[in-house]
Backbone bond lengths (Angstrom), bond angles and torsions (degrees), N, CA, C in turn:
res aa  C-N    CA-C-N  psi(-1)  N-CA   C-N-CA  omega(-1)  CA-C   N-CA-C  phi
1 X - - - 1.442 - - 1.525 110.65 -
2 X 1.164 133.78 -26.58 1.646 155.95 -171.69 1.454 89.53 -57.83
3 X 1.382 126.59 -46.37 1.679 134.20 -146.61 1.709 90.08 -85.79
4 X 0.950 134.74 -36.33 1.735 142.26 179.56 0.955 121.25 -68.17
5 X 1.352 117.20 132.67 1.366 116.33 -163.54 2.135 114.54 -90.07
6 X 0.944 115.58 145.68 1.859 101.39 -163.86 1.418 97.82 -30.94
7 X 1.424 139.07 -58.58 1.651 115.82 -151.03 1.388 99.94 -59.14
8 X 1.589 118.92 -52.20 1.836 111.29 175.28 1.481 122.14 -31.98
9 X 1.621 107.79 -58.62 1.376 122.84 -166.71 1.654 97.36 -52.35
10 X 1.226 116.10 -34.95 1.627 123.61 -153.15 1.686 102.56 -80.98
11 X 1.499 107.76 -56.57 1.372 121.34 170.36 1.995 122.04 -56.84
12 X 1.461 102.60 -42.49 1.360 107.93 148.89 1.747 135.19 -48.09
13 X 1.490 107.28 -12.55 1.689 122.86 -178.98 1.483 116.79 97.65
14 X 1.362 107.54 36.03 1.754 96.99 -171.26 1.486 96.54 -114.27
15 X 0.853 117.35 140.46 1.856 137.86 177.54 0.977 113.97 -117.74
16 X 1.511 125.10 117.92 1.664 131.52 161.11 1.547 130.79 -97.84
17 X 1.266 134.34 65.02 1.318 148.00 -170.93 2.024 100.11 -60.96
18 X 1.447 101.69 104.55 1.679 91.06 174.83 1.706 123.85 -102.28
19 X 1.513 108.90 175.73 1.486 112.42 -169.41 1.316 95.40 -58.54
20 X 1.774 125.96 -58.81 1.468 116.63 -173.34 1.800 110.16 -110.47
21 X 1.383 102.12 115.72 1.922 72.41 -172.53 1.648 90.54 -130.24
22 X 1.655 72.62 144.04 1.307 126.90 -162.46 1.477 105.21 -44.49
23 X 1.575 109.23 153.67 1.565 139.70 169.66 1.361 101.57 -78.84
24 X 1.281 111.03 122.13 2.004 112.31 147.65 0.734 104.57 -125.34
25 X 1.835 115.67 101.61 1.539 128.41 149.37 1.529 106.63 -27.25
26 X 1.867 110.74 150.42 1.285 99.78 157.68 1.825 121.23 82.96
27 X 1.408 103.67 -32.89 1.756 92.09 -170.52 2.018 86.61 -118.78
28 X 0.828 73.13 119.82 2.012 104.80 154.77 1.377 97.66 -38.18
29 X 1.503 107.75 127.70 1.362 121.43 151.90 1.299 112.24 -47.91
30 X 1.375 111.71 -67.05 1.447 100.05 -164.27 1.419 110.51 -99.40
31 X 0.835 124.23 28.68 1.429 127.12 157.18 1.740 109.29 -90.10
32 X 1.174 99.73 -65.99 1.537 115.39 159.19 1.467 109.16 -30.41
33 X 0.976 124.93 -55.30 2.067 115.22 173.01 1.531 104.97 -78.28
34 X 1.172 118.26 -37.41 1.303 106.77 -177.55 1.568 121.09 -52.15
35 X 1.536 106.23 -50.12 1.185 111.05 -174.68 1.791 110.50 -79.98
36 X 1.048 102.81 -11.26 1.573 105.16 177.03 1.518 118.20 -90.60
37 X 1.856 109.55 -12.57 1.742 115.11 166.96 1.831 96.49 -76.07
38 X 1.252 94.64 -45.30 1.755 98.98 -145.00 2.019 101.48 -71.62
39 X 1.668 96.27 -26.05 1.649 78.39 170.71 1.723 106.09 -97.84
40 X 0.961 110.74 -3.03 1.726 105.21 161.51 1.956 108.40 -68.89
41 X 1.102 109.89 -45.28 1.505 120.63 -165.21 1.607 82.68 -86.60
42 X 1.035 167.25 -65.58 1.375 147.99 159.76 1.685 144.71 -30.85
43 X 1.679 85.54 -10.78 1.760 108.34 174.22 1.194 80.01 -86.01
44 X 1.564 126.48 -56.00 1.785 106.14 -156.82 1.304 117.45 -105.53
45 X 1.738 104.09 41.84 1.346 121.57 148.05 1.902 98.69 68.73
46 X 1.313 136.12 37.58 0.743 165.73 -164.04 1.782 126.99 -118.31
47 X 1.287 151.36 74.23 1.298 155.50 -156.13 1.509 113.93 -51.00
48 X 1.492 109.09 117.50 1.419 111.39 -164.53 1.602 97.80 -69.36
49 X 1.766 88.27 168.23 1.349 110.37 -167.10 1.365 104.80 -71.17
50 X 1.391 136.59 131.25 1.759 125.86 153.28 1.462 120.72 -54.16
51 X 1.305 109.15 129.95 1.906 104.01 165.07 1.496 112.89 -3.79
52 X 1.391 113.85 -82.57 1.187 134.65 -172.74 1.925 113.33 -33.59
53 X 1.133 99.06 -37.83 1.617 115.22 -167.75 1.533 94.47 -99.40
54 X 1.130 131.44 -24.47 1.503 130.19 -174.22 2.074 106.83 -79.35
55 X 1.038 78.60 -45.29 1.817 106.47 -179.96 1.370 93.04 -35.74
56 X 1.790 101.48 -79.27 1.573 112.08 -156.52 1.471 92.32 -67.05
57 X 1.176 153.55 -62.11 1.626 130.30 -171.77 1.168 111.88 -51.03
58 X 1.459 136.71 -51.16 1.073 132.90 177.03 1.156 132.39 -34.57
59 X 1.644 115.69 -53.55 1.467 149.99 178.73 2.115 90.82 -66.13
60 X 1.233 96.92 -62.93 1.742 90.05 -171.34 1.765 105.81 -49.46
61 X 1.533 113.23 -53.84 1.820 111.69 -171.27 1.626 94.42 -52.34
62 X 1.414 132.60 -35.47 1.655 120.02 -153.99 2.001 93.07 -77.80
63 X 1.561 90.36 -63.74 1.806 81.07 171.33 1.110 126.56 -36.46
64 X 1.186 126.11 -59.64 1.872 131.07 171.54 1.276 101.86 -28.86
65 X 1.596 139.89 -65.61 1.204 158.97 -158.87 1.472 110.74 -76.90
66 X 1.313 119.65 -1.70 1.549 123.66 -156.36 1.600 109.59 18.10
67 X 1.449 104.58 92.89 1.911 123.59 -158.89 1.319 78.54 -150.65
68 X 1.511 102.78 106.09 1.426 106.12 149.56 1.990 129.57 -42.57
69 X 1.452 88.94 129.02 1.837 86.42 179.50 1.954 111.35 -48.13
70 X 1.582 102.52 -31.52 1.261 78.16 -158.20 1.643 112.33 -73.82
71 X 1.241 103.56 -10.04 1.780 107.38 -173.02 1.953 98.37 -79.32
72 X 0.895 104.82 36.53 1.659 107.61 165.98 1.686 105.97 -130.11
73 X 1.478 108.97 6.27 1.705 116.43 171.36 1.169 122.82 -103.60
74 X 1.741 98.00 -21.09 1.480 120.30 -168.52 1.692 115.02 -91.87
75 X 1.613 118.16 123.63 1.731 109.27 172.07 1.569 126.56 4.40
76 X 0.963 128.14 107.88 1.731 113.98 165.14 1.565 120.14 -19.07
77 X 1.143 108.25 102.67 1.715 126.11 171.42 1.971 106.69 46.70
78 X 1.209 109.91 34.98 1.830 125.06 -166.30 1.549 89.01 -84.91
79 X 1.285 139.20 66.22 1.615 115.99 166.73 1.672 97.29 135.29
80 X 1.450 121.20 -4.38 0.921 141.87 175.49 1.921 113.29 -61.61
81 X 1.377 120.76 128.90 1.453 125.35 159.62 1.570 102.93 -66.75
82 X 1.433 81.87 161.64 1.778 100.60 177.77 1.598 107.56 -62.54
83 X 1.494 111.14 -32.05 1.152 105.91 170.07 1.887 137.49 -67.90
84 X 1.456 78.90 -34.02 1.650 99.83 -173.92 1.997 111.70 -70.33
85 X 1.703 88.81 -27.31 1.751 108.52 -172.16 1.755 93.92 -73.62
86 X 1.425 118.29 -19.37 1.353 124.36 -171.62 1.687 108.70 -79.09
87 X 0.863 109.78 -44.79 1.626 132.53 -132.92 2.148 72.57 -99.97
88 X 1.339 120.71 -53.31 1.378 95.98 -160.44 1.668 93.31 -97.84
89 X 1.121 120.55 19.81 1.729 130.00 158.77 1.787 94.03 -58.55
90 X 1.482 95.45 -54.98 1.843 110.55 -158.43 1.441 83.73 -67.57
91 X 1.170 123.10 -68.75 1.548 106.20 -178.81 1.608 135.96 -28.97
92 X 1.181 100.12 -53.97 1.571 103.38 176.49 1.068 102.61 -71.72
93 X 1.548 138.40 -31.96 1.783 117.62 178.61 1.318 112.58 -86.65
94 X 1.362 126.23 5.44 1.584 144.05 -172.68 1.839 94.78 -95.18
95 X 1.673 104.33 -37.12 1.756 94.74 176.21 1.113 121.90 -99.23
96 X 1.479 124.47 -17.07 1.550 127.70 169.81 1.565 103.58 -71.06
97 X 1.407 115.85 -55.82 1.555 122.10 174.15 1.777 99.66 89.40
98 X 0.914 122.24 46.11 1.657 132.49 -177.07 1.317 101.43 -57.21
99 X 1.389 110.92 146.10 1.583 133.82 148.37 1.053 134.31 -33.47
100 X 1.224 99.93 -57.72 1.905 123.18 -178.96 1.700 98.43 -136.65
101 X 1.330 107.15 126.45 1.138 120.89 -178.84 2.017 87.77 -118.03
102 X 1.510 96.97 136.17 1.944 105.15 173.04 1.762 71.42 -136.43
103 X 1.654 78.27 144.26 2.204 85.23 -175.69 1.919 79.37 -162.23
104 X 1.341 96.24 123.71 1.343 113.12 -164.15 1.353 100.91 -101.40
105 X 1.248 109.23 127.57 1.668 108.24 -167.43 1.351 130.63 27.14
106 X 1.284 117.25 36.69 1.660 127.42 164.46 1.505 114.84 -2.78
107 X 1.724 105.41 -45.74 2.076 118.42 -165.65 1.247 85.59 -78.07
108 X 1.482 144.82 -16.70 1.725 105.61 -156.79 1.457 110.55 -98.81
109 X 0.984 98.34 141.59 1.885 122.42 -151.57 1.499 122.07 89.82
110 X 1.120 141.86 -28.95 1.180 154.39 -139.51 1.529 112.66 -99.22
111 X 1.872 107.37 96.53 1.475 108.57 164.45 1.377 124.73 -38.17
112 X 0.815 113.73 162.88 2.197 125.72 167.33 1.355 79.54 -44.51
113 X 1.500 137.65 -90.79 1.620 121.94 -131.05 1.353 99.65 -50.67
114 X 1.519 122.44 -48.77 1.506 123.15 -148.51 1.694 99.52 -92.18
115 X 1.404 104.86 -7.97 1.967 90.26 174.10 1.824 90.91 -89.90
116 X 0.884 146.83 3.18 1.609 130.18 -163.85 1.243 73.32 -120.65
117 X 1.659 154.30 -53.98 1.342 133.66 -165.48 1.788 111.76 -65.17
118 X 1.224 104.91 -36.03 1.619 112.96 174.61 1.717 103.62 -53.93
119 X 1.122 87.53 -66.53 1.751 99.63 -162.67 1.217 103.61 -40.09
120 X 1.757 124.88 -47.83 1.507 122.35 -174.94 1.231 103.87 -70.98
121 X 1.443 124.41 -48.14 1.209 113.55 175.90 1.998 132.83 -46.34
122 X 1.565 99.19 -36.29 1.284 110.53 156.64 1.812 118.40 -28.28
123 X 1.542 81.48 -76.63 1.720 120.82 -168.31 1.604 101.34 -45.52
124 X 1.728 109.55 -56.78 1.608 109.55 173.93 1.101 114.83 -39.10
125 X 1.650 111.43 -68.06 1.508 107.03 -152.10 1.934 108.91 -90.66
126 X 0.929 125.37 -25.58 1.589 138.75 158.97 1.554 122.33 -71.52
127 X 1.163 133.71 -15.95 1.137 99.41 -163.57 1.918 96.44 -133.60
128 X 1.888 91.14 97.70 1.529 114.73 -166.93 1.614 94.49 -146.81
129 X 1.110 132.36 160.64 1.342 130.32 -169.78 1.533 113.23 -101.32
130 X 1.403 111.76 37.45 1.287 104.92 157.37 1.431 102.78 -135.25
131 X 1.415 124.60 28.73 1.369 126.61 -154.69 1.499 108.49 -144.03
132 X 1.483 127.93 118.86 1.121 122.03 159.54 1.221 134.23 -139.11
133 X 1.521 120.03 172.88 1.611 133.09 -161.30 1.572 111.98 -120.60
134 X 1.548 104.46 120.86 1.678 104.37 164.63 1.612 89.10 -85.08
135 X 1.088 130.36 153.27 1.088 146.04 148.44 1.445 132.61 -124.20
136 X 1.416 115.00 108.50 1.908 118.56 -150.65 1.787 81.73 -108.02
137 X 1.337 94.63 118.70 1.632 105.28 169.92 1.478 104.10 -140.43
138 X 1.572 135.06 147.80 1.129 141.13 134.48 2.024 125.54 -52.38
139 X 0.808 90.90 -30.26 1.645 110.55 -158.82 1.696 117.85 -112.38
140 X 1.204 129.21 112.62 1.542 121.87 169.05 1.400 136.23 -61.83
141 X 1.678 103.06 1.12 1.923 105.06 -178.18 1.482 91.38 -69.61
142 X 1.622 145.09 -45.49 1.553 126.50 -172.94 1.643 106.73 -62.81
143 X 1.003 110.57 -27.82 1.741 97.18 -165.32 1.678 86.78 -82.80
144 X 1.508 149.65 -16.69 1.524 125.95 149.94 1.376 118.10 -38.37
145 X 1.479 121.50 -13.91 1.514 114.01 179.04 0.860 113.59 -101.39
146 X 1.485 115.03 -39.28 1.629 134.02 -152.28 1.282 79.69 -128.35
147 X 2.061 119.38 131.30 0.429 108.99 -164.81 1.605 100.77 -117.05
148 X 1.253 141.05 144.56 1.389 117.88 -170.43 1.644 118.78 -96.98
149 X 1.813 102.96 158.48 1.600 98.11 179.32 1.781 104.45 -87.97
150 X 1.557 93.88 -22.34 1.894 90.47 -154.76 1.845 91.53 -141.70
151 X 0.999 98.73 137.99 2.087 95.59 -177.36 1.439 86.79 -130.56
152 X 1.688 100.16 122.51 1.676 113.98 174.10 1.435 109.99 -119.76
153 X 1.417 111.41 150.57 1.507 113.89 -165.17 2.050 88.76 -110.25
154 X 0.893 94.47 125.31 1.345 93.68 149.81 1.091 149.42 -129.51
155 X 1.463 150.89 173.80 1.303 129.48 -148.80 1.845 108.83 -174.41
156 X 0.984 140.69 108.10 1.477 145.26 176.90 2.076 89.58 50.62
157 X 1.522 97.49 64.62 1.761 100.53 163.52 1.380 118.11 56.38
158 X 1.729 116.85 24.74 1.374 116.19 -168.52 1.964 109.00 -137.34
159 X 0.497 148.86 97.66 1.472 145.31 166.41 1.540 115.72 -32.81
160 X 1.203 103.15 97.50 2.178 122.61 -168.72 1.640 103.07 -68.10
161 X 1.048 67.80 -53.81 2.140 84.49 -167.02 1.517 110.44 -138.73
162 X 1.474 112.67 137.20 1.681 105.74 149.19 1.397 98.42 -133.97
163 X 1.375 90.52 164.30 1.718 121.59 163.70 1.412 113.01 -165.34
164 X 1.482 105.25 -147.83 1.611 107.26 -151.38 1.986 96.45 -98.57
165 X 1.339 106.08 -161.09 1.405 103.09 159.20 1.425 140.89 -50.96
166 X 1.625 98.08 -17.90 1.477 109.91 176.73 1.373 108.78 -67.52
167 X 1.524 127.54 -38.78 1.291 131.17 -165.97 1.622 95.23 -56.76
168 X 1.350 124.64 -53.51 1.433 123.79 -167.60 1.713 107.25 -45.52
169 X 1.678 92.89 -65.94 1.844 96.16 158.98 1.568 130.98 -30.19
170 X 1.372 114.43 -44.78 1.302 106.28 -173.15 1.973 100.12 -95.83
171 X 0.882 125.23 15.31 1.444 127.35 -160.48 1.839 100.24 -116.61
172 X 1.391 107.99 -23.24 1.658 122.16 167.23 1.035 84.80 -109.42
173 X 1.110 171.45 -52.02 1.654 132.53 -164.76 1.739 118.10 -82.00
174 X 1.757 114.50 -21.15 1.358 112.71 168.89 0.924 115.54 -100.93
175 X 1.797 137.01 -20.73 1.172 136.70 -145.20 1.498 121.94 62.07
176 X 1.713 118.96 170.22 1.358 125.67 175.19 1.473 123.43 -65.28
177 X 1.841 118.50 -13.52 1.585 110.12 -158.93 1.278 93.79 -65.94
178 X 1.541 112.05 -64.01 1.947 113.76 -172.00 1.495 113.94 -30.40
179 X 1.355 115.50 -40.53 1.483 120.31 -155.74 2.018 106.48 -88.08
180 X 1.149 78.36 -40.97 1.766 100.81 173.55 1.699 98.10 -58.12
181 X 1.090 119.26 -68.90 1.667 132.22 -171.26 1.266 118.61 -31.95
């Protein structure tokens, strides 16, 4: 997958959800997903969606997310809370529907309402058995939503330790120095 260039990687099923993601002045939400399903669904030789058919998925991922319709009229995440920049993250990987979703600190910014709306939203659209999630967190309040199979520590680009959900547990009650050491 390394050898592909992002539109491949993207059309192949890979999703990148980031810690801060980015403003595009100027481009339409939903134009902006539209054109980002239909040339994904055109890498895999697949007939893009019509307006009409883009609408109603679109409109269904924002409801799921409790995302106001109108912030799918408004600039890409231009005026957007940390929460709101979250919530239509889940959206756009709720309309591509990726393989492998890696979503890099999903929690940071994110009140209680909008980390338990993320997390389900996660859980909806990811968690089917041909589908999976890196999930890069500091913190164990997201894995209360999301629940994990495998918790890896990492450390200067290397994997220290794994285990199960407990590791997350014991990793907020000791912290990283012990584990780091």
């Amino acid at each position: 997958m390394l050898v592909l260039a992002p539109h491949e990687r993207a059309a192949a099923g890979l999703f990148l959800g980031f810690q801060y993601p980015v403003e595009i002045p100027g481009v339409s939400n939903v134009q902006f997903l539209r054109e980002a399903l239909n040339a994904q669904r055109k890498g895999r030789d697949e007939k893009p969606l019509s307006g009409a058919e883009f609408l109603k998925l679109a409109r269904a991922q924002a409801d799921a997310l409790s995302m106001d319709q109108d912030m799918l009229k408004r600039p890409v995440n231009v005026g957007f809370s940390g929460g709101e920049k979250k919530r239509n993250e889940m959206v756009q990987m709720g309309i591509v529907d990726p393989k492998l979703a890696i979503l890099d600190e999903t929690d940071s910014g994110l009140d209680i309402d909008a980390l338990r709306i993320v997390g389900e939203g996660i859980n909806r659209i990811m968690r089917k058995p041909d589908k999976a999630v890196i999930l890069i967190t500091h913190y164990e309040r997201l894995l209360s939503y999301v629940a994990p199979d495998f918790v890896h520590v990492l450390s200067a680009g290397r994997i220290i330790r794994s285990g199960g959900p407990e590791l997350a547990a014991e990793l907020e009650r000791e912290g990283y120095a012990g584990v780091v050491a």
